[in-house]
VOGU-3710 file (C-alpha; in Angstrom, 3 decimals, decimal comma):
1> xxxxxxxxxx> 85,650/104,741/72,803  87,178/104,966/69,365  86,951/101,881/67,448  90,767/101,830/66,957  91,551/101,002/70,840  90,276/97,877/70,229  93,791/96,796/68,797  95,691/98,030/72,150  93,055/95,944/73,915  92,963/92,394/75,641
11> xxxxxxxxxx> 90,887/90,112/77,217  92,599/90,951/80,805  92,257/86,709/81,700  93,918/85,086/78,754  95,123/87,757/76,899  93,307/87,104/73,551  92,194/90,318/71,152  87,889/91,101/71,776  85,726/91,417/68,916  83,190/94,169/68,889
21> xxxxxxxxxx> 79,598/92,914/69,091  76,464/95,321/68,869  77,235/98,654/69,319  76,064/102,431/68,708  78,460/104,409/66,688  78,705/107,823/66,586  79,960/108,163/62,907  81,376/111,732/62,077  83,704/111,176/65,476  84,252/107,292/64,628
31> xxxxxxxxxx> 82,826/105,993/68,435  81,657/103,721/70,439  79,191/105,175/72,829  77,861/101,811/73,989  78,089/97,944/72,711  80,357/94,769/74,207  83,484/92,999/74,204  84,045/89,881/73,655  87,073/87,850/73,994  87,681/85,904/71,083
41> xxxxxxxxxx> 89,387/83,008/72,778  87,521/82,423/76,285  83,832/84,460/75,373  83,925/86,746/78,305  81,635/89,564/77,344  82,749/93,112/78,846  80,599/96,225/78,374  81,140/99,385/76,997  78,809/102,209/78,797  78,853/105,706/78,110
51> xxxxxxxxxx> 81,860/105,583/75,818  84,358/103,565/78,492  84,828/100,161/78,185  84,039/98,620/81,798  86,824/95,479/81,637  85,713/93,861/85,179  83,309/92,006/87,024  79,866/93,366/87,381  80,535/93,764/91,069  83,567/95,170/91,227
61> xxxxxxxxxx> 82,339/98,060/88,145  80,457/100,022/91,352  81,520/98,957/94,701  85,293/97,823/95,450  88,796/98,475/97,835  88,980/101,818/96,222  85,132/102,625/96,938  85,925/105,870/98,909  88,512/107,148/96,103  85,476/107,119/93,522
71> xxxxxxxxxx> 83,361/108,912/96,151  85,503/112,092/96,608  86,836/111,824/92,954  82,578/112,157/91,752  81,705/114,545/94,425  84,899/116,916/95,323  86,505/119,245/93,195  90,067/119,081/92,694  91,122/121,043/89,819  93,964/123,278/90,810
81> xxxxxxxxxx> 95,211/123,557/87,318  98,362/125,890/88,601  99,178/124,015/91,683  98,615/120,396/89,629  101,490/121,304/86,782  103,746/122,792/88,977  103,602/119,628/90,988  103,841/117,339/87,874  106,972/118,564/86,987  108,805/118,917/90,307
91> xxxxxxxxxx> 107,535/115,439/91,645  108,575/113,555/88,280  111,470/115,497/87,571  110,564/115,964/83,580  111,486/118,380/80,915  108,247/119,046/78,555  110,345/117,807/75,532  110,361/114,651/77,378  106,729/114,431/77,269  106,200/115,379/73,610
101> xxxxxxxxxx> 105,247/112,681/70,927  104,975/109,796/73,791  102,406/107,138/74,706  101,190/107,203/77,912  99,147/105,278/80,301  97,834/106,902/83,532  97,308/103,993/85,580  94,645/104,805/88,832  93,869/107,940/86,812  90,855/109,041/89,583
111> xxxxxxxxxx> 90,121/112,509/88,334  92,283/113,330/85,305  94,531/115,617/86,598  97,795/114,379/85,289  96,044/113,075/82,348  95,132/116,603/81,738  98,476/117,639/82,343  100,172/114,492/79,892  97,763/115,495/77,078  98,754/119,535/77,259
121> xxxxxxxxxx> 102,399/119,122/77,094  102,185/117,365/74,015  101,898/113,460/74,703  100,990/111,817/71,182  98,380/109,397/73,072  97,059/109,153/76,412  95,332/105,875/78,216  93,562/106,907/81,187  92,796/103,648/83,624  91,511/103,645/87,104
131> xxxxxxxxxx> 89,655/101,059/88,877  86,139/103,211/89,740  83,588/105,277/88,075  86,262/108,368/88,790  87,344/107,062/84,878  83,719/109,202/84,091  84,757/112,095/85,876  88,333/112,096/84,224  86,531/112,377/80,810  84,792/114,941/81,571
141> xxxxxxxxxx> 87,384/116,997/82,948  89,353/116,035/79,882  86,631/116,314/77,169  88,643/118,743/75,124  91,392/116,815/74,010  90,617/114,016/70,915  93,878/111,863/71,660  92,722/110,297/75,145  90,992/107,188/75,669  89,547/105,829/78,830
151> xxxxxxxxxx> 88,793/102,586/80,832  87,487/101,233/83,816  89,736/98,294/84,353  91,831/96,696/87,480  95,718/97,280/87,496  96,271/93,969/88,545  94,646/92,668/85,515  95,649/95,062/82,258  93,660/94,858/79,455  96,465/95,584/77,187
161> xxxxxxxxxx> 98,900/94,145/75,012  102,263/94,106/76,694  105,210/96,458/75,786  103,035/98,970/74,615  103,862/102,381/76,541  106,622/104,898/76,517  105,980/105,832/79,566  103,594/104,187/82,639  102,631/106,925/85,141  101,081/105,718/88,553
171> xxxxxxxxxx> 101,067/108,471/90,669  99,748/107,528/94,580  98,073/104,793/93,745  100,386/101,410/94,847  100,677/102,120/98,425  96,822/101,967/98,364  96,333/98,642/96,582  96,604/95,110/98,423  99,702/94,390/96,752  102,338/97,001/95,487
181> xxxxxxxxxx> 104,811/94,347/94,300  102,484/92,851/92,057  101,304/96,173/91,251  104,629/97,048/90,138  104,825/94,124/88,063  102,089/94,455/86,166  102,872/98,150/85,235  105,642/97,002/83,770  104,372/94,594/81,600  103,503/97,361/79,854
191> xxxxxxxxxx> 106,280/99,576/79,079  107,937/99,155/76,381  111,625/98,197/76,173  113,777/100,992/76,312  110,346/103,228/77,765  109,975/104,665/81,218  107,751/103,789/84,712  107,151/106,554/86,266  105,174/105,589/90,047  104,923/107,436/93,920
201> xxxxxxxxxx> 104,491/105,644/96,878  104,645/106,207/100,678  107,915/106,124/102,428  108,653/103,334/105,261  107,706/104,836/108,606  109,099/104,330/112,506  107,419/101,463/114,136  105,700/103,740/116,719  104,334/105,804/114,114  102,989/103,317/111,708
211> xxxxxxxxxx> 101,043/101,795/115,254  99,796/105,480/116,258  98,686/105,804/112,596  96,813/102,001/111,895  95,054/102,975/115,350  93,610/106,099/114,567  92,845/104,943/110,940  91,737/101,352/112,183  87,829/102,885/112,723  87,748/105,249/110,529
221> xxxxxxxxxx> 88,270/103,171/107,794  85,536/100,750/108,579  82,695/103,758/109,011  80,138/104,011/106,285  81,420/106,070/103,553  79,184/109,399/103,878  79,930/109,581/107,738  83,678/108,963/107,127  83,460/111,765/104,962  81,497/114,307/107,353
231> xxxxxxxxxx> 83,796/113,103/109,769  86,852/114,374/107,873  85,908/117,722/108,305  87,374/117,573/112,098  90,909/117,113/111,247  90,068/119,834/108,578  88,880/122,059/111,307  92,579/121,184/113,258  94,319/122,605/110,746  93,211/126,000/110,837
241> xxxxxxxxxx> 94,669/126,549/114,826  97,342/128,113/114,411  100,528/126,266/114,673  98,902/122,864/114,732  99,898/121,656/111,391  103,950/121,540/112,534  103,194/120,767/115,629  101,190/117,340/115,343  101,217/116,830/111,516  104,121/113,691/112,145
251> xxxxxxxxxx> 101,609/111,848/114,403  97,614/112,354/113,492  97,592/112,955/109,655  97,119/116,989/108,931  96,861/117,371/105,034  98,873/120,744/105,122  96,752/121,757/101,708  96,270/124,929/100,516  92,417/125,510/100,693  89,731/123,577/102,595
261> xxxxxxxxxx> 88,512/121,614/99,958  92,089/120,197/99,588  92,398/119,860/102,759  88,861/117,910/103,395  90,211/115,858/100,391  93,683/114,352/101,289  92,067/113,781/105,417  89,002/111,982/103,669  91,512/109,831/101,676  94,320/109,213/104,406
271> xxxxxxxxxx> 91,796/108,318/107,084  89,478/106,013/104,935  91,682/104,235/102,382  91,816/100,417/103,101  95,588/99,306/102,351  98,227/101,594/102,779  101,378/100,160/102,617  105,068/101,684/103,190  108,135/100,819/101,386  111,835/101,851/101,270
281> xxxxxxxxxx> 113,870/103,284/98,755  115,669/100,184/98,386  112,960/97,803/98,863  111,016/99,218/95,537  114,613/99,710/93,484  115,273/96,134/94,437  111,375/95,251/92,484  112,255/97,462/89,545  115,481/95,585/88,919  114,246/91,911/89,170
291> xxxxxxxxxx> 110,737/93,276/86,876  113,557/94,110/83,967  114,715/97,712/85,009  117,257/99,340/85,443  118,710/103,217/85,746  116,437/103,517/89,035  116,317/106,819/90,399  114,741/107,669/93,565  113,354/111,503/92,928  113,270/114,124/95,051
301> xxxxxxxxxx> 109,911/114,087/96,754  110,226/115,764/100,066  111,976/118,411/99,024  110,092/120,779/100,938  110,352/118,101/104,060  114,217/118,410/104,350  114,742/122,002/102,534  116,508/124,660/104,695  119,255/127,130/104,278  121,763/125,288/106,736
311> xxxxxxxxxx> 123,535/122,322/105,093  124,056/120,515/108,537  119,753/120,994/109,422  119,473/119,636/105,617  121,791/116,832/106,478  119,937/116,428/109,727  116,453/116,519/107,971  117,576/114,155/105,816  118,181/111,658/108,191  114,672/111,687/110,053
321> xxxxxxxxxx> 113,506/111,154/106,300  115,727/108,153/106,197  114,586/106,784/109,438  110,807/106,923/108,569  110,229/110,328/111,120  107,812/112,084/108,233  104,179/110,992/108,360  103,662/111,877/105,175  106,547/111,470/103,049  105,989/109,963/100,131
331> xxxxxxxxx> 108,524/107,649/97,721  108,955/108,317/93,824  110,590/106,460/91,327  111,234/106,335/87,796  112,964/103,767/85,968  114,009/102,274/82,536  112,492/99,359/81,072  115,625/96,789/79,829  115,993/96,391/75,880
//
């Protein structure tokens, strides 16, 4: 941690600045590699370890919701550098110009990957935040660049000053939280006015659908973390007979990835998570709006769902995406903070 992140930082309860108490500097890089936190106002005492500062509970620092996120985040790999900034760009709908000179928070950062991709096309700062010990492995994957800092902290409770960010990137991460309204909030607490939120979310789903899919994921979910993740090498398996994927990928979750690790991945994730939540298009414009936002647009995240060369099967695609038919489809947003 370098010493000057302590000014973006807050005590996440009351919202007072920490002062620095013992720590071990490393001098010719100016940081922290270990030391506390203490709020000024209430005395809560936060660690830093390994170079993060760890702003939550003891508890929650190693086991939480999100348990099985950190687990395939610290033990798969998922750096597809090609595949990742090709999806960046199409699924947020950016020019790199856009990106260039901006601070950024990645907010439920797991691995890195987009704050890999933020810091190459020429963000000024980064803030990488996620809820688990993934924050260690983003670092690592990240190590070359000098202008990102990390933290292991809770969305719900940001332990930054407010109106800080030009833009606030949570990618995949809301639908998956107990609360995506509140989650919405508090990312926005954080942009500053005139700045940009930038989140993805599931779609809303048919009623038989969202039953077929809390029954097949109402086990699985509850299974010990190592067998859950053994276990997700079936639907894996699935996906390599041929034609299976179209044919049942709207009613058992098939990831559709392009190698098996992906693939092992996104069914380990989708069968284990503990919330997901679905939303409309006008459900989440409607929280933007009353949070202080405004030029919502919904972006253009199933492309490849509703693409095809006949305008009337695109229209007809199109529907079924409107009336919740795709599985997977997922819901992105960005949005304009009010000045």
């Amino acid at each position: 941690m370098k010493e000057s992140f302590l000014d973006v930082l807050v005590c996440p309860d009351c919202h007072a600045s920490f002062r620095l108490k013992s720590h071990q500097a490393v001098a010719h890089l100016g940081s922290i590699v270990a030391g506390d936190l203490e709020c000024q106002v209430c005395g809560i005492v936060y660690p830093i370890i390994d170079g993060i500062p760890r702003i939550l509970p003891a508890a929650e620092r190693t086991d939480n919701y999100s348990r099985n996120f950190q687990f395939y985040w610290l033990n798969m790999d998922w750096r597809r550098h090609a595949l990742t900034k090709r999806r960046f760009f199409e699924m947020n709908e950016w020019e790199p110009a856009f990106l260039e000179g901006k601070y950024v928070l990645d907010a439920g950062c797991g691995g890195g990957r987009w704050v890999e991709q933020f810091a190459e096309e020429g963000a000024r700062e980064v803030v990488a935040l996620d809820y688990t010990q993934a924050i260690d492995r983003a670092r690592m994957l990240c190590s070359r660049f000098d202008n990102i800092h990390y933290v292991q902290a809770d969305l719900f409770r940001m332990p930054f000053r407010e109106n800080l960010f030009d833009i606030v990137h949570c990618h995949g991460v809301l639908m998956a939280t107990p609360d995506p309204r509140r989650g919405i909030q508090s990312l926005g607490r954080e942009v500053k006015p005139g700045g940009e939120i930038a989140i993805l979310l599931y779609r809303n789903l048919t009623r038989v659908q969202e039953a077929i899919d809390r029954a097949v994921c109402g086990l699985s979910k509850r299974l010990p973390t190592r067998l859950a993740y053994r276990l997700a090498v079936l639907p894996t398996l699935v996906e390599y007979i041929p034609g299976a994927v179209p044919l049942f990928e709207n009613v058992i979750h098939l990831s559709g990835q392009p190698d098996f690790t992906l693939k092992h991945l996104h069914n380990f994730d989708w069968y284990t998570c503990v919330y997901r939540h679905r939303n409309s298009p006008d459900e989440v414009s409607g929280w933007l709006e009353e949070f202080g936002f405004t030029n919502v647009r919904v972006l253009n995240t199933n492309e490849f769902r509703v693409a095809s060369r006949s305008p009337r099967l695109r229209a007809f695609k199109e529907r079924l995406l409107d009336k919740g038919v795709f599985l997977k489809a997922t819901l992105g947003l960005r949005a304009t903070k009010r000045i």
